[in-house]
MIDOSE-1310 file (N, C-alpha, C; in nm, 2 decimals, decimal comma, always signed):
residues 82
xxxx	+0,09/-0,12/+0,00/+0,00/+0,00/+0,00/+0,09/+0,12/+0,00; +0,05/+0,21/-0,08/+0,11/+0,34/-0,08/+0,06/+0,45/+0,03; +0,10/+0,46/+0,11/+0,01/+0,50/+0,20/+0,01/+0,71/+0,12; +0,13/+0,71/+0,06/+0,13/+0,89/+0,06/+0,05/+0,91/-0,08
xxxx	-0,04/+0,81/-0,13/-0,15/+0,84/-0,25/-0,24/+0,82/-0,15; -0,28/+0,79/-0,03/-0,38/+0,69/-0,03/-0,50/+0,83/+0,00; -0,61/+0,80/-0,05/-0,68/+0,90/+0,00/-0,84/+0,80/+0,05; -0,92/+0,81/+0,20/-1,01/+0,77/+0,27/-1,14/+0,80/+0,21
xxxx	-1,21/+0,72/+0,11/-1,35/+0,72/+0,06/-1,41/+0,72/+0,16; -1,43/+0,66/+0,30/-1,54/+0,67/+0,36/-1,48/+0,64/+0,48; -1,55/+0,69/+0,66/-1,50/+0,62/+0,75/-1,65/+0,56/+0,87; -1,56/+0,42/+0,94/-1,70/+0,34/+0,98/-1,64/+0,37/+1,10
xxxx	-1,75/+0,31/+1,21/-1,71/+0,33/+1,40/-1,83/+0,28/+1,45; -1,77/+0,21/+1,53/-1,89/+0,13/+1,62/-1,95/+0,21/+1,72; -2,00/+0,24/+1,75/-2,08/+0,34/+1,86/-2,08/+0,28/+1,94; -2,15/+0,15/+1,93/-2,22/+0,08/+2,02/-2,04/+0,02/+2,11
xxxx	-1,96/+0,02/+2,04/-1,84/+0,00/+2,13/-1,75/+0,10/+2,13; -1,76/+0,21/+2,20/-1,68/+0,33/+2,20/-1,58/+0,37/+2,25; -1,46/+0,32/+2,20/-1,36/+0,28/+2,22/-1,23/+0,43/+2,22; -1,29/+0,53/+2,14/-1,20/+0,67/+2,16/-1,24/+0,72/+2,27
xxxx	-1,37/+0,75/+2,34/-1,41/+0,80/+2,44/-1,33/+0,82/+2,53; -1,35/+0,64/+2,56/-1,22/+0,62/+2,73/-1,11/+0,65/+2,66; -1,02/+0,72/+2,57/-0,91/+0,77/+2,55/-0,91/+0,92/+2,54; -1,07/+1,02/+2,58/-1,07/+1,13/+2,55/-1,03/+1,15/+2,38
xxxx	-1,02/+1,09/+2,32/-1,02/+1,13/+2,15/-1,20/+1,15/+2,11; -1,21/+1,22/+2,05/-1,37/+1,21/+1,96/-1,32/+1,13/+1,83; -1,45/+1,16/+1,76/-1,43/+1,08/+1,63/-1,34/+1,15/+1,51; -1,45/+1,30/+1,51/-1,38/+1,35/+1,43/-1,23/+1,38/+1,43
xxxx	-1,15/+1,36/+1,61/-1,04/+1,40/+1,60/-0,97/+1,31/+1,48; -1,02/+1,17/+1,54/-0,96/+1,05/+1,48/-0,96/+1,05/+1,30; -1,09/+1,08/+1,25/-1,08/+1,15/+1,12/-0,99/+1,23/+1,08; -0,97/+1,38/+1,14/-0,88/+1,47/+1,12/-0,73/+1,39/+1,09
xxxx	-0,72/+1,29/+1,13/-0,54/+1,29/+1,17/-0,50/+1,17/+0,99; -0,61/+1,14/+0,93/-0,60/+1,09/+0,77/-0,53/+1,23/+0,73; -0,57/+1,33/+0,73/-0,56/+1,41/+0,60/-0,44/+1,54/+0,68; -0,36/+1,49/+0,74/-0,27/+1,63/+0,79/-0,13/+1,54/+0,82
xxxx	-0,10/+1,44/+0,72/+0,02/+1,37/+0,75/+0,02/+1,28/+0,80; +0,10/+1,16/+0,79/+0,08/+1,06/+0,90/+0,18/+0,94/+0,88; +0,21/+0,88/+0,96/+0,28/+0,72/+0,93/+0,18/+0,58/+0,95; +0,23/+0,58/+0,92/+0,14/+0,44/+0,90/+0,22/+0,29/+0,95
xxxx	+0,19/+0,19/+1,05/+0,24/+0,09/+1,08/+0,15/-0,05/+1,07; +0,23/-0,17/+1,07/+0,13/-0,26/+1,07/+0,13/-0,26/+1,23; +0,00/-0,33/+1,23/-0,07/-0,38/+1,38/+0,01/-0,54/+1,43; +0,10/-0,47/+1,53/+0,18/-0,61/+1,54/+0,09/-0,73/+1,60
xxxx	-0,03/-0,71/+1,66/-0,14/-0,77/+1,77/-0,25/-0,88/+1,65; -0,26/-0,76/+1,56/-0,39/-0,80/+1,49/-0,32/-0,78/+1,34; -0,26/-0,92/+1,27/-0,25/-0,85/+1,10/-0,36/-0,76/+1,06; -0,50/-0,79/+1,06/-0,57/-0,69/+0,97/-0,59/-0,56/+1,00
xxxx	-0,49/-0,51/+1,11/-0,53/-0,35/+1,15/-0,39/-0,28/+1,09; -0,42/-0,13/+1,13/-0,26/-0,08/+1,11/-0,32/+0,00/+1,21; -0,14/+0,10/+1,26/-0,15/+0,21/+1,32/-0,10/+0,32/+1,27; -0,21/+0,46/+1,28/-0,18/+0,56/+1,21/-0,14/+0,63/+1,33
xxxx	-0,01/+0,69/+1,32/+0,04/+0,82/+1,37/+0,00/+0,94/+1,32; -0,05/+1,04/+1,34/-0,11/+1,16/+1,30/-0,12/+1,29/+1,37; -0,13/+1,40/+1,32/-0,20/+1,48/+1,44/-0,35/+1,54/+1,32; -0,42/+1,58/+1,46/-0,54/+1,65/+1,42/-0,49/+1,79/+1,41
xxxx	-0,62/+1,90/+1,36/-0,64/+2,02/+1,28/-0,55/+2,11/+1,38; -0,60/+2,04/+1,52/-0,54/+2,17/+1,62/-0,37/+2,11/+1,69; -0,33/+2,02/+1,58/-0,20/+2,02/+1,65/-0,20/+1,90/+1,77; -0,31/+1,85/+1,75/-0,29/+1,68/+1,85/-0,23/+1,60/+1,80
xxxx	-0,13/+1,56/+1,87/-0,05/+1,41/+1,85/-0,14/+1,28/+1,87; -0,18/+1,17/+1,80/-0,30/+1,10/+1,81/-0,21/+0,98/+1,73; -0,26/+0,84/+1,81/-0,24/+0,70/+1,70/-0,37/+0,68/+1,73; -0,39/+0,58/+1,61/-0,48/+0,56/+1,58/-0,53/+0,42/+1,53
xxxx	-0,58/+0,34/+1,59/-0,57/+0,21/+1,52/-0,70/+0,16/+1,46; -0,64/+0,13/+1,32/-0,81/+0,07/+1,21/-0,77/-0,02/+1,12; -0,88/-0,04/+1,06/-0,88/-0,18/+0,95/-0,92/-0,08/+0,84; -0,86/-0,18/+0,74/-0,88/-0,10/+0,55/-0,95/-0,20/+0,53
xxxx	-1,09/-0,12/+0,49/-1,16/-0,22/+0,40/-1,21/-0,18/+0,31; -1,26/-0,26/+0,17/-1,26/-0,23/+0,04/-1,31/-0,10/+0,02; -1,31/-0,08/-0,11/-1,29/+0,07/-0,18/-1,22/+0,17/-0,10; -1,15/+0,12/-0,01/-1,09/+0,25/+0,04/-1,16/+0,31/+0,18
xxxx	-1,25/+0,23/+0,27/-1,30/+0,27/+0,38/-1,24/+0,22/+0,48; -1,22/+0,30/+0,58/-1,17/+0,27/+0,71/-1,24/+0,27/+0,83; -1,16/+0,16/+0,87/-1,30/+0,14/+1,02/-1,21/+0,16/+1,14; -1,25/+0,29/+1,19/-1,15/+0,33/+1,33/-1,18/+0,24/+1,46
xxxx	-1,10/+0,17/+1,50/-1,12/+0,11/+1,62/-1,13/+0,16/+1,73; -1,02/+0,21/+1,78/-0,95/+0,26/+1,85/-0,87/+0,41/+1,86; -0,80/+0,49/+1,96/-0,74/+0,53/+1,94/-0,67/+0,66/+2,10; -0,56/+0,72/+2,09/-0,52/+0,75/+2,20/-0,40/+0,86/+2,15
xx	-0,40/+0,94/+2,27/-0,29/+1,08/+2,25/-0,14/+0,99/+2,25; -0,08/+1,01/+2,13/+0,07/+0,98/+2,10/+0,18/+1,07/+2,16
């Protein structure tokens, strides 16, 4: 994967398991942190996740852990101040 083309068609989140909360992250932080730079790692726990290093709009340091799934949507699991 190229991650420096890669651009996010769509993003998914469980509500019903709300998993940024107890990390103080919102959702949209977790969104913000695709589109302002980032690294990208595999998920050493779980092959099908990765972790994105990012920051959000206002300068938050944030990982982020999700799954790529077809056409290009991401499903945010997790996530926590880096």
């Amino acid at each position: 994967m190229d991650w420096s083309r890669f651009i996010p068609s769509d993003f998914e989140y469980d509500w019903e398991k709300d998993k940024l909360a107890k990390h103080r992250v919102s959702f949209e932080e977790a969104v913000e942190t695709f589109f302002n730079g980032y690294e990208v790692r595999r998920n050493k726990r779980f092959r099908d996740r990765y972790q994105l290093i990012g920051r959000t709009n206002g300068g938050r340091g944030l990982k982020i852990v999700f799954q790529l799934k077809p056409r290009n949507v991401v499903r945010i699991i997790t996530g926590w101040e880096a």
